[in-house]
MDAnalysis code that builds the backbone (N, CA, C; Angstrom):
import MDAnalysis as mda
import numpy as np

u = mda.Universe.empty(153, n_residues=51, atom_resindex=np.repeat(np.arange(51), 3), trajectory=True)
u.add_TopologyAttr("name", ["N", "CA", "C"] * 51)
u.add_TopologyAttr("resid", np.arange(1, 52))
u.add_TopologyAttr("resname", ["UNK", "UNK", "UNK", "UNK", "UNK", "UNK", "UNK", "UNK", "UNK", "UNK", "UNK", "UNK", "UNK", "UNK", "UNK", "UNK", "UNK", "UNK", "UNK", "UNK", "UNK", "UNK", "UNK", "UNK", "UNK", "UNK", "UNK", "UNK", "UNK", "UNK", "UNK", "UNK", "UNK", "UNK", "UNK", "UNK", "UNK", "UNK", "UNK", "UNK", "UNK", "UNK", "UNK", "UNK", "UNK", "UNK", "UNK", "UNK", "UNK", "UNK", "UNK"])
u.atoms.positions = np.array([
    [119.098, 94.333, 70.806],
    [119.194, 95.708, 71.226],
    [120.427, 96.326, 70.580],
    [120.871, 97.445, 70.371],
    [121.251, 97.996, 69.453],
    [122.283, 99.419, 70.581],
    [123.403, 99.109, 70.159],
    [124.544, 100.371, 70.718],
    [123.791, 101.401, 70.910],
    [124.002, 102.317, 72.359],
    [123.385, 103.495, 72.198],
    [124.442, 104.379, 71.493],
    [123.839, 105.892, 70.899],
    [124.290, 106.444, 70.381],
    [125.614, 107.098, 71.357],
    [126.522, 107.564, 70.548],
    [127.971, 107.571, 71.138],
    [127.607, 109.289, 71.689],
    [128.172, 109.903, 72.844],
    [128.363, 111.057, 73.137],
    [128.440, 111.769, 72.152],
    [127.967, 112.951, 71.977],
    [128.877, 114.498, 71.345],
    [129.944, 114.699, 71.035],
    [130.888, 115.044, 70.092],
    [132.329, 115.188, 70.186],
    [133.150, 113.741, 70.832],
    [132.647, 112.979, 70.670],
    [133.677, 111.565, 71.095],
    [132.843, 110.418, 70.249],
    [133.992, 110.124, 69.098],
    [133.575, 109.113, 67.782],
    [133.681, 107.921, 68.906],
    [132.575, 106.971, 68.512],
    [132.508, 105.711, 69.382],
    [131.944, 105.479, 70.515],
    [132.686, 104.413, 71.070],
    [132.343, 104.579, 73.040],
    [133.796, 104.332, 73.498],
    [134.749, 105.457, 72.750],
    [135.951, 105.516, 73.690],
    [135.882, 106.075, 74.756],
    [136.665, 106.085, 75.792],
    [136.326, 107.066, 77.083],
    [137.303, 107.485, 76.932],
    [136.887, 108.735, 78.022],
    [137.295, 110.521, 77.992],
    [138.668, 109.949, 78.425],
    [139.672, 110.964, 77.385],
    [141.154, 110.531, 78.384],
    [141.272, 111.126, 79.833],
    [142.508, 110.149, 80.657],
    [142.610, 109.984, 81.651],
    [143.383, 112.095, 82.158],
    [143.802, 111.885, 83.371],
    [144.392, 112.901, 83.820],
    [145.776, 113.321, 82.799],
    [146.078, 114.461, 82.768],
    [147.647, 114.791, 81.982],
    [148.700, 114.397, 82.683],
    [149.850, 114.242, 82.456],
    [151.132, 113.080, 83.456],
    [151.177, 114.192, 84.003],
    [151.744, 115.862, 83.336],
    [151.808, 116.404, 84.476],
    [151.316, 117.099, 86.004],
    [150.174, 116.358, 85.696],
    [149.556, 116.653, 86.851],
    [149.373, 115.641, 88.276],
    [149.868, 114.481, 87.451],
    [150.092, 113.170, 88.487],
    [151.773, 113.719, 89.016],
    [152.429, 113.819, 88.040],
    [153.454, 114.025, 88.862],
    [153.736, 115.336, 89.448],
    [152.712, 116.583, 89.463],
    [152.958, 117.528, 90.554],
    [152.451, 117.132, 91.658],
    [151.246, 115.889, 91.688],
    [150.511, 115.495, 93.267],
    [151.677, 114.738, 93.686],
    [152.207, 113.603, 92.944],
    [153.575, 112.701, 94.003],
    [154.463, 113.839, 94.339],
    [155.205, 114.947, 93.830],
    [155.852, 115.735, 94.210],
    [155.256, 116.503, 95.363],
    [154.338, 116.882, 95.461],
    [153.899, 117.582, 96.797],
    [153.334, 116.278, 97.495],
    [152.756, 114.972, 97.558],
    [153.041, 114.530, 98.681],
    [154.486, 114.108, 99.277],
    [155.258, 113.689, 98.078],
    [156.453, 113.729, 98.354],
    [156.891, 114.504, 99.990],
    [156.805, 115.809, 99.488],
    [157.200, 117.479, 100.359],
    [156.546, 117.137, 101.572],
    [155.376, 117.055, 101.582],
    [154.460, 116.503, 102.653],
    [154.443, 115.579, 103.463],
    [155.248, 114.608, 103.339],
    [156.149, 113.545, 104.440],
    [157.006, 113.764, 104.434],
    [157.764, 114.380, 104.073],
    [159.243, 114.710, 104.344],
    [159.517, 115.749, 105.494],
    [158.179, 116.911, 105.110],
    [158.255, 117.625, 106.465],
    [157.625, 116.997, 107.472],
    [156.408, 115.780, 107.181],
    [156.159, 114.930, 108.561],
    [156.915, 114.597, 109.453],
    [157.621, 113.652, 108.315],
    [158.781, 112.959, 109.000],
    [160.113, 113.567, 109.403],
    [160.376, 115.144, 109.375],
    [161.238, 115.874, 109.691],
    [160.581, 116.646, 110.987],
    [159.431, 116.359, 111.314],
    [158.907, 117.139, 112.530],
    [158.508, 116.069, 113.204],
    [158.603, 114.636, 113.207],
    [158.475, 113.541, 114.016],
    [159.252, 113.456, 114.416],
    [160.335, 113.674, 113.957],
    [161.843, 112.922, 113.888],
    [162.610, 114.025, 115.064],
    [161.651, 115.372, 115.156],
    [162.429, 116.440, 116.466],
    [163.303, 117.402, 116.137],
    [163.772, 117.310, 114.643],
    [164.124, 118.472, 114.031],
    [163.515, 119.619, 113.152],
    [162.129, 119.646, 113.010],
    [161.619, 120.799, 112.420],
    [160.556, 121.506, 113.305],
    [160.478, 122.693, 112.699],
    [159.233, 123.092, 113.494],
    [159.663, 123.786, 115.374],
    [161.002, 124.028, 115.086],
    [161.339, 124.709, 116.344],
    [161.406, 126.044, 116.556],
    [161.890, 126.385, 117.937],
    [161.891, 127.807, 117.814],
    [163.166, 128.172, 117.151],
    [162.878, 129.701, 116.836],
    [163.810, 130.307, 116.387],
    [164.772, 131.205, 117.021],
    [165.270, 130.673, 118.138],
    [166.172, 131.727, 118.599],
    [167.920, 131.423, 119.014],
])
């Protein structure tokens, strides 16, 4: 049996590149943000009133 023919616009059977870095590192940066205010409103200091 015999290679199937390779996709359109992609020489071979390389695969499609992965995600761009900067986009992995804007998701760790906002989960980052995202436990920090967890753990700043577990912890009894955020998220209070304002007066």
């Amino acid at each position: 049996m015999t290679d199937p023919t390779p996709a359109p616009g992609r020489p071979g059977n390389q695969p499609a590149p992965g995600r761009p870095r900067w986009v992995n590192v804007f998701a760790i940066v906002v989960i980052a943000l995202i436990l920090a205010v967890v753990i700043v409103h577990l912890a009894g200091g955020g998220m209070g009133g304002h007066s």
